[in-house]
N, C-alpha and C positions, 0 to 999 in steps of 0.2 A: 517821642521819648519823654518819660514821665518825669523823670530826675526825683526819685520821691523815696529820698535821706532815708527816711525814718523806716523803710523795710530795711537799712542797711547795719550791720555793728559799727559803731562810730566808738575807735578807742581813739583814748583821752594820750597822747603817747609818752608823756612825762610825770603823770601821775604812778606813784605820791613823790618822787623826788623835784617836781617844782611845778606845785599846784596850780602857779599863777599862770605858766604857761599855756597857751591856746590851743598849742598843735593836735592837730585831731588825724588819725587815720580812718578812710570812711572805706569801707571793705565789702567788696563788688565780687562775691564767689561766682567762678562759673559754675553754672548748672552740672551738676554729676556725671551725667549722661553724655554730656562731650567736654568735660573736663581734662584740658593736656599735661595739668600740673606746670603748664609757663606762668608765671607771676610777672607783673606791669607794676610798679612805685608810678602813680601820675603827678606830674607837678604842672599845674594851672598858672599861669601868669598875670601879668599885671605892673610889671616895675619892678616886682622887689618894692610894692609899697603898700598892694592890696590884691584881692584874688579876685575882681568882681568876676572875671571871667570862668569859674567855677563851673558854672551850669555846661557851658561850650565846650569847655580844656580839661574838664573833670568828670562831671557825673554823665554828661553826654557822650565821653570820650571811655568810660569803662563799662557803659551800658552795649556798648558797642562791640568791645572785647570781650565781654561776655558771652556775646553770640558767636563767637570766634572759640570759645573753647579758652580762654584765658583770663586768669584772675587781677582782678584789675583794685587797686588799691591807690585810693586819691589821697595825695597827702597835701593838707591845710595847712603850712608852714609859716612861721615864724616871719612877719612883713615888716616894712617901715613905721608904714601909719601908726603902728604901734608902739614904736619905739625901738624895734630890732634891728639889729645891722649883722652883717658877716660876725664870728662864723654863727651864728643862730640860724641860718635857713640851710647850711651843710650838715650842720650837730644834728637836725630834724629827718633830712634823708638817710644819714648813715643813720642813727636811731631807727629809724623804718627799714633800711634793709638788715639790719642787726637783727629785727622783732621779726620778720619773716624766716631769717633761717633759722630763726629758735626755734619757732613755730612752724618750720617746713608740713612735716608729717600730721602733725594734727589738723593745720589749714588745707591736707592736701597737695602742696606745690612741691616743686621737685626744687633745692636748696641751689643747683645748679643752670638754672632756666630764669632767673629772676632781671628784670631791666629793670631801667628806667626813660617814661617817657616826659618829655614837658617841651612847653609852651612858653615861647618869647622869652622873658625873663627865668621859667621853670625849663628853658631850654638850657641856660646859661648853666641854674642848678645841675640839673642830670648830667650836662658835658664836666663837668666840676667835680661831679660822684665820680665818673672815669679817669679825668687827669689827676687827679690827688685823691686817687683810692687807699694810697698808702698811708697816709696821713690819718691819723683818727685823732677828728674833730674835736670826740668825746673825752680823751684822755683829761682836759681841764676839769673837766665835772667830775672826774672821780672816775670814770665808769670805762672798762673796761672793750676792747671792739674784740670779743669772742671770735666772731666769724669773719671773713674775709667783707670789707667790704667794697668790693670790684662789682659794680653789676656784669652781668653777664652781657649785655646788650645796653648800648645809651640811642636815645629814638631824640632828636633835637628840632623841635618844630617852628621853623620861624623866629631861629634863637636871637637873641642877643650873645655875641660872642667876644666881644671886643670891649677892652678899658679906654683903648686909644681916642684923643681928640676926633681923628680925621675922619671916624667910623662909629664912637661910643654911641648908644643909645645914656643919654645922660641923665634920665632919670632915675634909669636900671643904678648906673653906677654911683648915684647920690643916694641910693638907699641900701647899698651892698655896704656902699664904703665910707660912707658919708660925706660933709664935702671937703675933708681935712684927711683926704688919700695921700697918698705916700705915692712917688714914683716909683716904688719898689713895689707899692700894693696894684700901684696901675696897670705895672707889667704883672706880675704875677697871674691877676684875674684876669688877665689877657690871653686867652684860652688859647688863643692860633698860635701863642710864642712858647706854649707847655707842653705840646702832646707827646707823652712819654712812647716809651717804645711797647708798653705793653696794653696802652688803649683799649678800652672794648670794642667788638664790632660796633660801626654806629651807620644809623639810618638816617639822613640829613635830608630836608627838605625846608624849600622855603619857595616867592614869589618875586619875581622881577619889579611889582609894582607894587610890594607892599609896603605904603606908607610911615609905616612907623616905625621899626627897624631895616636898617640901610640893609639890600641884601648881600651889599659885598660884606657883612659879617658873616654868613656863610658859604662866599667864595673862598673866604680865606682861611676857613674852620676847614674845606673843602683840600685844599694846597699842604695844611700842616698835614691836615690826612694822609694825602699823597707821598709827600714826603718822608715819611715815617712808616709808608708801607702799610697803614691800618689799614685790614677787611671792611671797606666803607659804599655807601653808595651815598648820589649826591642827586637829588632831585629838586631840580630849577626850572618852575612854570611861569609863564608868562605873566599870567592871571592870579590872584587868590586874595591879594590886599593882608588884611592879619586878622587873626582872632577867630579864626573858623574852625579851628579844632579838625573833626573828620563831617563839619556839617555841608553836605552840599548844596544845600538851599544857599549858603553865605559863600560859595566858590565853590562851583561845578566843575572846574576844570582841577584843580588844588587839592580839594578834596579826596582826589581817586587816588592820592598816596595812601590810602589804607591800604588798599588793597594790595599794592604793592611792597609792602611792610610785610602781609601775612605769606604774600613767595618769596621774602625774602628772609623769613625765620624758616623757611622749611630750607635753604640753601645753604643755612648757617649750621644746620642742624639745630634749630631751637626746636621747631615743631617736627613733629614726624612726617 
């Protein structure tokens, strides 16, 4: 995998309403020729402080859905290191899936086939586009939410799901929330205590032994599910540790949830 940006359109997503902003969409078309019209929002991880993981959780991860027949769009969101905190990395996703249903028909995608996948921290993100779909982020800015913004599918890879002490990845939540959270904001972005009743289908995957986010944040992303009845599936491997994206070279065993993802858009009816 080459990962090489610059054959890619890289829009700027808040230009001209706030120049100084960073957020970039970097836009991964499938090929014509087996283009399904499914559309993928990626969000790469890191804390919620920085994306180094970009190449792995990003451009390796929509090069990939490309060969899959699906349009894969990496979004560069709004981090800590920079000074961002909540909601500036939700204002970015819903802005992204806002820009794709504008643009359904002339990007090709079908306005109704559109997810979102992410990573660790960008796992935490996309399960967040699902539980507070309703919510538009953007209204403080001025700006309108035209389209529905539910993804159709939330993919949560070795999330961070949890505000709690017992379970928190803490530096996810020192850069979401900073570190003068609110016990109302703790619960709130405590994903396993939200899940509304009309959830997206979600794909959940994670690792028994992977170090850096506890996996019982995704047993318990896994129990809300259940309990509320979401169309989910819950993939718990042994093996995988974090930060491998779909690369098997970095977890052989872990990695084979791609595959499992593409039978399980065809069951959902996402793919044909």
């Amino acid at each position: 995998m080459g990962w090489l940006v610059a054959q890619h359109q890289v829009i700027k997503l808040w230009k001209p309403l706030k120049k100084i902003w960073p957020t970039q969409l970097i836009c991964y078309p499938a090929p014509d020729s087996i283009n399904t019209g499914v559309a993928v929002v990626v969000c790469p991880g890191g804390s919620y402080s920085h994306l180094m993981g970009i190449k792995t959780e990003g451009f390796g991860v929509a090069e990939w859905l490309n060969t899959q027949g699906i349009n894969a769009y990496v979004l560069r969101y709004r981090t800590g290191n920079k000074g961002y905190h909540h909601p500036a990395m939700i204002q970015d996703l819903q802005h992204a899936i806002q820009l794709l249903r504008i643009n359904a028909e002339r990007w090709h995608i079908d306005p109704h086939k559109i997810g979102a996948m992410g990573f660790s921290a960008g796992g935490h993100l996309v399960t967040m586009s699902g539980v507070y779909h309703d919510t538009c982020f953007l209204a403080p800015l001025g700006l309108m939410c035209e389209y529905s913004n539910r993804p159709d599918f939330v993919v949560p890879v070795y999330p961070v799901v949890s505000m709690q002490d017992s379970i928190a990845h803490q530096r996810s939540r020192r850069n979401l929330l900073t570190r003068h959270y609110t016990k109302e904001l703790q619960d709130q972005y405590s994903l396993e205590l939200q899940i509304p009743a009309d959830m997206p289908p979600t794909f959940l995957v994670t690792a028994i032994d992977d170090p850096v986010v506890m996996y019982q944040n995704s047993v318990n992303l896994d129990r809300a599910l259940t309990a509320q009845h979401i169309q989910h599936v819950f993939l718990l491997y042994n093996t995988g540790g974090h930060g491998y994206g779909m690369d098997e070279s970095k977890a052989p065993e872990a990695a084979q949830w791609r595959f499992k993802f593409v039978e399980w858009l065809h069951e959902i009816n996402i793919l044909p």
